[in-house]
DRENSE-772439 format. One record per residue (C-alpha): residue number from 1; residue in three letters; x negated, y, z. Coordinates in Angstrom, 2 decimals, padded with zeros to 5 digits. Each point is the difference from the previous one (the first is absolute). Layout:
// DRENSE-772439
{NUM; ALA; {X; Y; Z}}
...
This chain:
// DRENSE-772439
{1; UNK; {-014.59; 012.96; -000.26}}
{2; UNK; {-000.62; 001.86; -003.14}}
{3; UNK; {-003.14; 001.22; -001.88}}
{4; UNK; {000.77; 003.27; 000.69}}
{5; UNK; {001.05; -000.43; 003.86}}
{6; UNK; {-003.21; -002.19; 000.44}}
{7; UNK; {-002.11; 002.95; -001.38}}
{8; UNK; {001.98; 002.17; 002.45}}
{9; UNK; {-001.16; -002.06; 002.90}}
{10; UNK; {-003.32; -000.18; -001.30}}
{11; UNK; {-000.24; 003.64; 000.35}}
{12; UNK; {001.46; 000.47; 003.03}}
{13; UNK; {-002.68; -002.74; 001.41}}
{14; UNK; {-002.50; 001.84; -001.59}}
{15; UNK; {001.32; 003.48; 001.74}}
{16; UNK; {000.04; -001.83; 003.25}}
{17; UNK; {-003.55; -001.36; 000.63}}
{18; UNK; {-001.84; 003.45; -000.32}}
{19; UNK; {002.92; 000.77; 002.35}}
{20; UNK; {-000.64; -003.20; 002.47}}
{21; UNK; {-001.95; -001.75; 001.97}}
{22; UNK; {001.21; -003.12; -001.91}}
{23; UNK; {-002.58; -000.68; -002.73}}
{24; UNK; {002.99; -000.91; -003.19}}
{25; UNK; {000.06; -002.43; -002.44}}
{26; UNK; {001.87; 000.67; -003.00}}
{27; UNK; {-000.09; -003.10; -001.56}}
{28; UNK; {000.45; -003.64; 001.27}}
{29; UNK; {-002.02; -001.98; 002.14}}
{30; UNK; {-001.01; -003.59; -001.61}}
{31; UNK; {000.45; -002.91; 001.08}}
{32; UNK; {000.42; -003.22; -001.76}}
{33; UNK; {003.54; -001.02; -001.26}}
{34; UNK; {000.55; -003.97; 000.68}}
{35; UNK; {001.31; -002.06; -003.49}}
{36; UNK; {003.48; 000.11; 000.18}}
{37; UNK; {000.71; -003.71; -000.30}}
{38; UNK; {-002.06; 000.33; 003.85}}
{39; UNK; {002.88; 002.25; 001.37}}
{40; UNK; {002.61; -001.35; 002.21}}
{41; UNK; {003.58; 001.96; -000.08}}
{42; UNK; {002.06; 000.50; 003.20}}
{43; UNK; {003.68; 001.52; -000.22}}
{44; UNK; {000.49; 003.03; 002.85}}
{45; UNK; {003.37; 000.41; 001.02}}
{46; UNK; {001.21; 003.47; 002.01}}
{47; UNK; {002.81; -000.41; 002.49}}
{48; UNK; {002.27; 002.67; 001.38}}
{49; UNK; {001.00; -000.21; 003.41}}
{50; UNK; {002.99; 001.56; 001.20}}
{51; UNK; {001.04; -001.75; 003.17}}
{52; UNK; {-002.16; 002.51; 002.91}}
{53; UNK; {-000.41; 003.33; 000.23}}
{54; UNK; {-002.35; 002.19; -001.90}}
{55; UNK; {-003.34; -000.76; 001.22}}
{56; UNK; {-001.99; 000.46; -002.74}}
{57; UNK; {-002.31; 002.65; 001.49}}
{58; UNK; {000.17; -001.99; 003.49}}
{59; UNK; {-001.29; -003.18; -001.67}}
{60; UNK; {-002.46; 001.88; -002.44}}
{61; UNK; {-001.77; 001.52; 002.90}}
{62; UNK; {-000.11; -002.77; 002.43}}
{63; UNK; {-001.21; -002.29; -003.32}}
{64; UNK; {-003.06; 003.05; 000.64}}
{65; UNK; {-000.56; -000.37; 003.39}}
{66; UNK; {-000.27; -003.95; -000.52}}
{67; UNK; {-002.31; -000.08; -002.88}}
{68; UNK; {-002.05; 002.33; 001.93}}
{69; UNK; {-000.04; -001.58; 003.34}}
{70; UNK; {-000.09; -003.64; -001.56}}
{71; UNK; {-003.54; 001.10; -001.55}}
{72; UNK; {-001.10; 001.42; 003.14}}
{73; UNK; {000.66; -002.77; 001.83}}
{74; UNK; {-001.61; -002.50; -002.52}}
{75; UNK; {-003.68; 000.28; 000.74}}
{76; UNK; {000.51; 000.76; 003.81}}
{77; UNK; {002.55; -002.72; 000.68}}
{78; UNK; {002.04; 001.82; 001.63}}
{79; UNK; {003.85; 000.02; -000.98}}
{80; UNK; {001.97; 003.10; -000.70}}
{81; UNK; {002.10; 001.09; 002.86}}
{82; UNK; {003.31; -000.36; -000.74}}
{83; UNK; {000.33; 004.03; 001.38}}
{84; UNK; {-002.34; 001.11; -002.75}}
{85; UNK; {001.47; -002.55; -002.96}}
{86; UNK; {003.63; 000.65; 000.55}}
{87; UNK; {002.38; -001.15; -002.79}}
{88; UNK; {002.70; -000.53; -001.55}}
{89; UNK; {000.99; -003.36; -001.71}}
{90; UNK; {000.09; -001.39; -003.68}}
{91; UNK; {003.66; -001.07; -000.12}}
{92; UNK; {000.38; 004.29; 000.52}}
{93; UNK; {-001.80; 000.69; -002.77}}
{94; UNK; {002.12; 001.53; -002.62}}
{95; UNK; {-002.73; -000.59; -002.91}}
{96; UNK; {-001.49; -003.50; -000.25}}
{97; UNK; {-002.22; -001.59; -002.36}}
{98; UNK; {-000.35; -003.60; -000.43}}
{99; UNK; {-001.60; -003.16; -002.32}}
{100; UNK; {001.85; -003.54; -000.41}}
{101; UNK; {-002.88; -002.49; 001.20}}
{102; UNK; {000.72; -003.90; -000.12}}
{103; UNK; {-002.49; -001.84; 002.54}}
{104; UNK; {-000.09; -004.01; 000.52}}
{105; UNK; {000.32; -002.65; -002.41}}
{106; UNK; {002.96; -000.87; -001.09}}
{107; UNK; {000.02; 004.52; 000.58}}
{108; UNK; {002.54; 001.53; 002.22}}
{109; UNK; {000.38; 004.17; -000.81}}
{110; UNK; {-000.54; 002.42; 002.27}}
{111; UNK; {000.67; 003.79; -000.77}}
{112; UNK; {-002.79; 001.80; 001.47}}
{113; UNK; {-001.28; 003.57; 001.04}}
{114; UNK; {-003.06; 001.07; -002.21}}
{115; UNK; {-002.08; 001.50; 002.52}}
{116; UNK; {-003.48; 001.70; -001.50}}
{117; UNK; {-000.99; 000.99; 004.08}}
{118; UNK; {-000.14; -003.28; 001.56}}
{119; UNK; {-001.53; -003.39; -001.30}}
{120; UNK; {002.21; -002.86; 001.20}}
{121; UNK; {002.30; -001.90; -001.94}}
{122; UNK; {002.84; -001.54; 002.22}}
{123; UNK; {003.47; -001.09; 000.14}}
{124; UNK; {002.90; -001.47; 001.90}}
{125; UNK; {002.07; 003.89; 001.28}}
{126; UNK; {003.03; -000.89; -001.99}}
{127; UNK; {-000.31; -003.26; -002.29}}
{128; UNK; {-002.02; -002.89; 002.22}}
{129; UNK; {-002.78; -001.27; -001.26}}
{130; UNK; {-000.15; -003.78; -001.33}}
{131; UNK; {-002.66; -002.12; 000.25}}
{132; UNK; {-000.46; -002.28; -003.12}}
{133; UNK; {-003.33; -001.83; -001.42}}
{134; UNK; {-001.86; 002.55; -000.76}}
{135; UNK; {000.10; 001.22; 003.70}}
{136; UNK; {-003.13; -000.38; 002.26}}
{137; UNK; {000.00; 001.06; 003.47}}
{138; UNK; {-003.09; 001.86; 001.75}}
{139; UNK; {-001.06; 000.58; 003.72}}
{140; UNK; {001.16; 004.03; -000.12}}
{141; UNK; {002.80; 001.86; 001.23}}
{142; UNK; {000.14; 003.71; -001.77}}
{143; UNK; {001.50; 002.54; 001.17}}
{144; UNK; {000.44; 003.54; -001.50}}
{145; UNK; {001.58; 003.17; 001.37}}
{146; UNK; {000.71; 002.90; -002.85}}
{147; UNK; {001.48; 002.26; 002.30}}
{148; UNK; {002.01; -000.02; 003.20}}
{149; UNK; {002.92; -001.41; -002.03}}
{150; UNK; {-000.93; -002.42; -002.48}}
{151; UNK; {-002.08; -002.89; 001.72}}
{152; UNK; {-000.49; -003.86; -000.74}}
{153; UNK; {-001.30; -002.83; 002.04}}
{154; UNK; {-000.30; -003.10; -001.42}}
{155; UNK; {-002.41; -002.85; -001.33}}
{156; UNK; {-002.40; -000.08; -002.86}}
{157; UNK; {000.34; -002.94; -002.65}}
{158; UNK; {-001.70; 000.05; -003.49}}
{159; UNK; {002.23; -000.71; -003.25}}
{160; UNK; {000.49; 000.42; -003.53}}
{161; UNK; {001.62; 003.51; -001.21}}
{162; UNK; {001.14; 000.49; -003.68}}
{163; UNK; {-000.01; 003.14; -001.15}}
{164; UNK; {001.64; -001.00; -003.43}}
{165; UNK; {000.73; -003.12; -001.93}}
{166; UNK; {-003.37; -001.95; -000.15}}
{167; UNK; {-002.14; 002.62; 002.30}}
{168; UNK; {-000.56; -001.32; 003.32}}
{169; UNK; {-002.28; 000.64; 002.93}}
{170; UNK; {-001.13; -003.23; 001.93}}
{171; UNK; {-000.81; 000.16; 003.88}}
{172; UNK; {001.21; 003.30; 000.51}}
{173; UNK; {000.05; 001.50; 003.38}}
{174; UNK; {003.82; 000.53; 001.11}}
{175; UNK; {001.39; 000.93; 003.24}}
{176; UNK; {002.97; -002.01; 001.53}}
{177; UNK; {002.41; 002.36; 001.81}}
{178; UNK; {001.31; -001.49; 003.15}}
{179; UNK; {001.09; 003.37; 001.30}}
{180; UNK; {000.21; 003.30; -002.08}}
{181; UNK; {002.13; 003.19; 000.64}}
{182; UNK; {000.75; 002.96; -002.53}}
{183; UNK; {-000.47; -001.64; -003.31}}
{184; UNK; {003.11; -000.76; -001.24}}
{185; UNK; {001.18; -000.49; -002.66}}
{186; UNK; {-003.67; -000.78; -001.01}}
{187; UNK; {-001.22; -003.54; 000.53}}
{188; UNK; {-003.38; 000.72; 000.48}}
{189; UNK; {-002.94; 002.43; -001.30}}
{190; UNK; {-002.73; -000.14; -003.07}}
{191; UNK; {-003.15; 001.14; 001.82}}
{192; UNK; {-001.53; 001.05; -002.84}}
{193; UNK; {-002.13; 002.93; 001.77}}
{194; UNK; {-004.11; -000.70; 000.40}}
{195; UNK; {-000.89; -003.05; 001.49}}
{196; UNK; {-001.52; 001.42; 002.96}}
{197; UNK; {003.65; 001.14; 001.09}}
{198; UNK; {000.14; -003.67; 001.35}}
{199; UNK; {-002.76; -000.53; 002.30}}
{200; UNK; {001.58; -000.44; 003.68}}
{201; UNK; {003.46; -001.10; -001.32}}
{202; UNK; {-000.92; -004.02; 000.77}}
{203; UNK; {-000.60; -001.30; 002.93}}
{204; UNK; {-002.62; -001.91; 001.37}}
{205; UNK; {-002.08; 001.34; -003.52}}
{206; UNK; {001.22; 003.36; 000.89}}
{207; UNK; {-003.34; 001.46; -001.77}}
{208; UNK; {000.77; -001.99; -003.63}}
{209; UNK; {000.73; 001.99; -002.99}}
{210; UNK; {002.97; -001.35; -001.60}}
{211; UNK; {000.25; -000.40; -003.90}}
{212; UNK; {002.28; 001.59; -001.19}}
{213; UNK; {002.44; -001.37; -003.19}}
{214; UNK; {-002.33; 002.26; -002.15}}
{215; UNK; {-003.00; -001.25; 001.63}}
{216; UNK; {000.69; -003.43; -001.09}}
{217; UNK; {001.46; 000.54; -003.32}}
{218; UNK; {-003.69; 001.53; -001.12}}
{219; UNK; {-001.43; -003.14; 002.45}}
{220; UNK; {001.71; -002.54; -002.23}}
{221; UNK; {000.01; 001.53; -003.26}}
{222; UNK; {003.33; 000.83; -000.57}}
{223; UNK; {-001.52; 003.51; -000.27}}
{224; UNK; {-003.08; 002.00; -000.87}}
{225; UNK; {000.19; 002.52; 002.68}}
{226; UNK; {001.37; 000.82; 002.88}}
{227; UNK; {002.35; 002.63; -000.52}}
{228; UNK; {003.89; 001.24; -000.21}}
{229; UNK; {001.87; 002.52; -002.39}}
{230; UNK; {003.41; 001.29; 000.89}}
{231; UNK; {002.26; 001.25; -002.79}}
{232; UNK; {003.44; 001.39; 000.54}}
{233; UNK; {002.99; 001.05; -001.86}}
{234; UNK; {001.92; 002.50; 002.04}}
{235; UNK; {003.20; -001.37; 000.38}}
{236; UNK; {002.34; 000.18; 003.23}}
{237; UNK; {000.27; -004.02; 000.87}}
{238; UNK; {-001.26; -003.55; -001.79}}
{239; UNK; {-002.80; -001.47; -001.43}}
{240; UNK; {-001.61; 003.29; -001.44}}
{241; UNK; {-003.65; -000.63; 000.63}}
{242; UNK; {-002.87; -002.40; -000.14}}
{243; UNK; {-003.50; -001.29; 002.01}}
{244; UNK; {-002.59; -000.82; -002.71}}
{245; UNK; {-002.91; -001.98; 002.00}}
{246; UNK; {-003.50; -000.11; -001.93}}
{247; UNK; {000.18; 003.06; -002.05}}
{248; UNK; {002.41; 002.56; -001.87}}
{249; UNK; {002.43; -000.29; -001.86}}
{250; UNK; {-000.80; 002.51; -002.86}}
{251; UNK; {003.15; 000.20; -001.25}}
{252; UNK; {001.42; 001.35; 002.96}}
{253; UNK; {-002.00; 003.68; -000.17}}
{254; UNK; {-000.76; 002.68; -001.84}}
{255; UNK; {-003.74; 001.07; -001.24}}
{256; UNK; {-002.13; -001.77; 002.57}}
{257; UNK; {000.02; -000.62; 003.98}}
{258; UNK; {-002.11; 001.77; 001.99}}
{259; UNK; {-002.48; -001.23; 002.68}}
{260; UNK; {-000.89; 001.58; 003.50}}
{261; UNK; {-002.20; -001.52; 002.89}}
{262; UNK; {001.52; -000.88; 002.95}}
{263; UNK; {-000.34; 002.82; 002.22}}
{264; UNK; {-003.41; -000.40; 002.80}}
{265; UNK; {002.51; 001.51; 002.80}}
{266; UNK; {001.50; -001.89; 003.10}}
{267; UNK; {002.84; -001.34; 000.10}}
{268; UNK; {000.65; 000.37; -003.69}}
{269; UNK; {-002.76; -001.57; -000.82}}
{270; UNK; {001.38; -003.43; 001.37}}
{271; UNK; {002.79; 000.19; -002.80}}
{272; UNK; {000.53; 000.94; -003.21}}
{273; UNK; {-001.34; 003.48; 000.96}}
{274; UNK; {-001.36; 002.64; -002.36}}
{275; UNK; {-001.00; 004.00; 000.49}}
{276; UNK; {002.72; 002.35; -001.21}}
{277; UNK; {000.88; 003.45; -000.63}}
{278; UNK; {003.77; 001.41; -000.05}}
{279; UNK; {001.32; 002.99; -002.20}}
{280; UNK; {003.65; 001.37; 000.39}}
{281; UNK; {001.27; 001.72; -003.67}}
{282; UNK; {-001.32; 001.67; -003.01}}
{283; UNK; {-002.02; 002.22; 002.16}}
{284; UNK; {-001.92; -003.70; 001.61}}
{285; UNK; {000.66; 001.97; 004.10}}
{286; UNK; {-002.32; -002.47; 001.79}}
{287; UNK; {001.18; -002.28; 002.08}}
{288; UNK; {-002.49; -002.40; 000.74}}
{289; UNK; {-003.54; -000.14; -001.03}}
{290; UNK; {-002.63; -003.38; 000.06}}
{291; UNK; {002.38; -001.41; 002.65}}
{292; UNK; {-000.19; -003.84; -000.15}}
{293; UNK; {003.53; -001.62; -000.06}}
{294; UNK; {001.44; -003.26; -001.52}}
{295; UNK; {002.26; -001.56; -002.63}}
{296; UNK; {002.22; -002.82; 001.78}}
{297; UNK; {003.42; -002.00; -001.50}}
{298; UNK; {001.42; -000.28; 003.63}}
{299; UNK; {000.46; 004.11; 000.33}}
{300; UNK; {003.40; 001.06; -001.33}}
{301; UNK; {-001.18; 004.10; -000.17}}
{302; UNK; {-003.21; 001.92; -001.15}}
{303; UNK; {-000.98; 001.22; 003.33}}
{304; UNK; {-002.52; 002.94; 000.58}}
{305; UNK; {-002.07; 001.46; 003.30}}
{306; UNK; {002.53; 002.05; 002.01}}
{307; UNK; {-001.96; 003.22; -000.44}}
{308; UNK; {000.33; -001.04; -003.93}}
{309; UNK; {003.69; -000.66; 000.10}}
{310; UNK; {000.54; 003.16; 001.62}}
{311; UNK; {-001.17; 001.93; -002.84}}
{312; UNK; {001.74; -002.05; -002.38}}
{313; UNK; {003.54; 000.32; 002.27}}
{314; UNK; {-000.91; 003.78; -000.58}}
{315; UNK; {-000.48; -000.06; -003.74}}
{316; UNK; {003.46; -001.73; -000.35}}
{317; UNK; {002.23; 001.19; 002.46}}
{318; UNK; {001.30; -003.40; 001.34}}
{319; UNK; {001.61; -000.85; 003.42}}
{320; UNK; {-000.24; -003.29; 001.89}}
{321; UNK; {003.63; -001.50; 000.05}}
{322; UNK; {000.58; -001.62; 003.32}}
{323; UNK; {002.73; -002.28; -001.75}}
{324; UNK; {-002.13; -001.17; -003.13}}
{325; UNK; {-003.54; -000.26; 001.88}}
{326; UNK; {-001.57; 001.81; -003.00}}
{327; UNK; {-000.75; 003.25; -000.70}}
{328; UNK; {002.68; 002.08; -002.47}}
{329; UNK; {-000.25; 002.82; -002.72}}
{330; UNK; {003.29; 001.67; -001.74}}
{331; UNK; {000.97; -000.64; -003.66}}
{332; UNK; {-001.26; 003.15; -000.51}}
{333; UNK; {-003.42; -000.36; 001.51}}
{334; UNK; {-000.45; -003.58; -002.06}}
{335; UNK; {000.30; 002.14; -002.72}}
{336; UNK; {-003.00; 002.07; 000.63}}
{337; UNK; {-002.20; -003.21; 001.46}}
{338; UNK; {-002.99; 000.06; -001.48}}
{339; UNK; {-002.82; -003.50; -000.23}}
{340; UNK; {-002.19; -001.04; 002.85}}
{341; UNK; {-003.19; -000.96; -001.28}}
{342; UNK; {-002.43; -002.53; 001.63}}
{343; UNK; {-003.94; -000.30; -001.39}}
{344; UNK; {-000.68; -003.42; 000.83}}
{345; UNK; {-003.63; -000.47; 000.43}}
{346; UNK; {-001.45; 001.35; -002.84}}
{347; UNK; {001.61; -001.88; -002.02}}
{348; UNK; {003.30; 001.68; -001.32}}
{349; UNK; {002.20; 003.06; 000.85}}
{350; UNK; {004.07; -001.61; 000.21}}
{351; UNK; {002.75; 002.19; -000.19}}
{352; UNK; {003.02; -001.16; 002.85}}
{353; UNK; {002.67; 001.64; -001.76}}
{354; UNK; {002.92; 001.75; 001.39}}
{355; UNK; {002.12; -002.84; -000.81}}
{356; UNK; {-002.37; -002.93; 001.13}}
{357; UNK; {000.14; 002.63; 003.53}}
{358; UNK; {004.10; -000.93; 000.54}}
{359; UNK; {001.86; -002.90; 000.90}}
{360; UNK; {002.25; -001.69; -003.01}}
{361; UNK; {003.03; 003.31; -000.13}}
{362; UNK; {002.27; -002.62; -000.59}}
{363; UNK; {-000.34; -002.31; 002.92}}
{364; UNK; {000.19; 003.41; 002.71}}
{365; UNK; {003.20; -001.41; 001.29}}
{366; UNK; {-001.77; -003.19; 000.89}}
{367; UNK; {-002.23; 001.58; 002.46}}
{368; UNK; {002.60; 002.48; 001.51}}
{369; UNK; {-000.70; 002.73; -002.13}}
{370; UNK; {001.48; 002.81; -001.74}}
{371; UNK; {000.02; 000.33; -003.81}}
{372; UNK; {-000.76; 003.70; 000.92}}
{373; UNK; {-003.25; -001.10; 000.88}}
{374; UNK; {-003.05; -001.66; -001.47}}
{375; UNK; {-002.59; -002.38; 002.78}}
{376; UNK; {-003.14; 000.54; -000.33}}
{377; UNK; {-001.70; -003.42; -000.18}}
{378; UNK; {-003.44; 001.98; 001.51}}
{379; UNK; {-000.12; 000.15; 003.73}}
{380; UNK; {-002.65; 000.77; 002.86}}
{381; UNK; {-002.44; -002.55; 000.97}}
{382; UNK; {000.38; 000.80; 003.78}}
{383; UNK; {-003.38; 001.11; 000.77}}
{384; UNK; {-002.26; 002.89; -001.38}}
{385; UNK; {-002.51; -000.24; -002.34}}
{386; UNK; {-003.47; -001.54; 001.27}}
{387; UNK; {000.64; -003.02; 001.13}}
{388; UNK; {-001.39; -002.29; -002.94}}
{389; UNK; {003.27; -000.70; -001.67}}
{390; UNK; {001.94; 003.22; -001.15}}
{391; UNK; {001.84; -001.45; -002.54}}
{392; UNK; {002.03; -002.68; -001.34}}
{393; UNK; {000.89; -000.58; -003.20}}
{394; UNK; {003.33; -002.10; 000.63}}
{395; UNK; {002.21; -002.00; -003.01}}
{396; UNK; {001.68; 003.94; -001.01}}
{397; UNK; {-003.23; 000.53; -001.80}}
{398; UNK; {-001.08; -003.71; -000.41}}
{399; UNK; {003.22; -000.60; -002.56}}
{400; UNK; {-001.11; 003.17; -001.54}}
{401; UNK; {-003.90; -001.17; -000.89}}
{402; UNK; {-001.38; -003.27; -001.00}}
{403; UNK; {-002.28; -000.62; 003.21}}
{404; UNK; {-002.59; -002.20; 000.19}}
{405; UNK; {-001.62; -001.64; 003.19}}
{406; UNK; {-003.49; -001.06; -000.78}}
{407; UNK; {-001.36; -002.30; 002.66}}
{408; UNK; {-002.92; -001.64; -002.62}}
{409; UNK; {-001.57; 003.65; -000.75}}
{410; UNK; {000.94; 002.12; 003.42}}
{411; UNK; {002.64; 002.30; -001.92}}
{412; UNK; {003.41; 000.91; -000.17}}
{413; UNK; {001.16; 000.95; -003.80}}
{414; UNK; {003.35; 002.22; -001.48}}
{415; UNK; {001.10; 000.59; -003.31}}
{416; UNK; {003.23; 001.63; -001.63}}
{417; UNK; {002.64; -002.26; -000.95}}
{418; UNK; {002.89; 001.40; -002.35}}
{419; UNK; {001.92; 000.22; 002.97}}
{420; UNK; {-002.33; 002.30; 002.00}}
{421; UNK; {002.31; 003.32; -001.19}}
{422; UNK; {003.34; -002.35; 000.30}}
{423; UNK; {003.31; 002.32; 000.94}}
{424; UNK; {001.30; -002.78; 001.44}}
{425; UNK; {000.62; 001.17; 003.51}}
């Protein structure tokens, strides 16, 4: 981001809290950068998905309902109901986002789903899982349910991950799959959500907190703290991102990243939640304001509180497709999209822009689509605002900001990257 856009957004956040609720913060947040020789670099790859049909919206808001239903069934120990989860599978996904893992010793890969809204590592969907000297077994079976799709059953052993050549884990909690349905082609997930995520996946010690591969990494001093930055280059397919564990990276952003709590409000306040406010367009219509909402790597939209949506399907003109599963805006109307903006916390005011709001123009075909038309990666959450989690901020905006998740200080950072304004799509 430029000097001069930065002072434009300084402004603007400026402008906004004597016109908010939301107390702003114009500059960053601090909190302490790890040495960079204590950082541990993961590649991301992004998968496209072309074999169901377009589901993206389905999946996006039954991903919702699950995160939401999965935290309030957590402390009451009761299990979603499979009529309020609903869901739609993995292997439907047309957007997925995975890390190369090798666990065991000699290490066997395993190409797995990074997850920031659950907190189990496991594996054995696609590519079974070997055991090899490093393996210990343990008296648990885990089970975890993400929606009423995706699901795994299977047994809990502790081994060695590597995360890179030389940086290992030791006695990591992994779940054995011995039956799984909707992950494929995935062979497994990176639970790398808060730790609390995990309690009632094991049984009998259904009420332990398992560590998570970035609880142990600060545990054995592979890192200083426990934490994960996400950086993305927008591309349509490969190896176009990375998972930095222990700190940022601070070549990958631009000025500084900045920090806001995670949000005090139920059920976002299980995740990587934090209090938001959403502005349509050069005018900043409100949206949203101090609505608590999340940032999660297993969402493939931004999704918004119906009532929100609906203003923002207003603003833009766009139609559902029936045939696409997203909703659609003419050639025409892309030309006159203006930026979402989200105030995270009060930490920073990001600008979506129009072209971060579309799928890839080149890749229509691929989803059934016209080249008429531009798909609008935002969609509706499926509920209306009020219910503790408004918003989520899927990978769409995610490849567009550097995004921290904080578990050591209780905060969720963003910062610009030279690809936030990419034309790309």
């Amino acid at each position: 981001m430029s000097l001069l856009k930065f002072r434009i957004f300084t402004a603007l956040l400026l402008v906004l809290s004597h016109d908010t609720d939301i107390a702003v913060q114009a500059g960053p947040s601090r909190v302490a950068r790890a040495p960079v020789d204590k950082l541990v670099t993961l590649p991301i790859k992004k998968h496209l998905n072309f074999t169901g049909p377009g589901t993206m919206l389905q999946h996006g808001q039954a991903r919702a309902r699950s995160l939401r239903e999965r935290a309030i069934a957590r402390p009451t120990g009761v299990p979603p109901s499979s009529s309020e989860v609903g869901g739609v599978t993995i292997e439907n996904q047309i957007l997925g986002y995975s890390a190369y893992v090798n666990i065991g010793t000699p290490p066997t890969g395993y190409a797995l789903v990074v997850d920031t809204g659950s907190a189990n590592t496991w594996v054995g969907a696609n590519q079974p899982y070997v055991v090899t000297s490093s393996t210990e077994t343990t008296a648990n079976d885990v089970e975890v349910s993400y929606s009423n799709g995706p699901w795994m059953f299977g047994t809990e052993y502790t081994d060695t991950v590597e995360l890179g050549p030389g940086l290992s884990v030791r006695g990591q909690s992994i779940g054995v799959a011995l039956y799984s349905e909707g992950f494929a082609p995935y062979d497994g997930i990176l639970g790398l959500g808060p730790t609390a995520l995990s309690i009632g996946t094991l049984t009998p010690e259904n009420s332990l907190r398992v560590p998570t591969v970035t609880d142990n990494l600060v545990a054995q001093g592979v890192t200083g703290q426990n934490m994960v930055s996400i950086f993305f280059e927008p591309a349509t397919e490969g190896p176009i991102g990375e998972l930095t564990f222990g700190g940022v990276d601070p070549t990958k952003f631009v000025n500084e990243v900045y920090y806001a709590p995670i949000t005090t409000q139920f059920p976002s306040s299980e995740y990587y939640g934090v209090d938001q406010a959403v502005y349509y367009g050069d005018q900043l219509e409100t949206l949203l304001v101090n609505n608590p909402g999340i940032l999660d790597t297993a969402t493939s939209l931004v999704l918004l509180a119906t009532d929100a949506f609906t203003k923002y399907v207003a603003a833009v003109g766009a139609v559902f497709d029936e045939t696409v599963g997203l909703y659609r805006i003419t050639l025409a109307q892309y030309s006159n999209l203006q930026s979402l903006f989200f105030l995270v916390g009060d930490a920073v005011l990001c600008e979506f822009t129009a072209n971060a709001q579309i799928w890839p123009r080149q890749l229509n075909y691929a989803i059934g689509g016209s080249d008429q038309y531009a798909y609008l990666l935002v969609g509706d959450i499926g509920h209306v605002s009020g219910s503790g989690m408004d918003i989520i901020l899927g990978m769409p905006f995610i490849e567009r900001f550097y995004t921290v998740f904080d578990y050591t200080h209780g905060v969720v950072g963003v910062g610009y990257t030279e690809y936030t304004d990419n034309e790309g799509n």
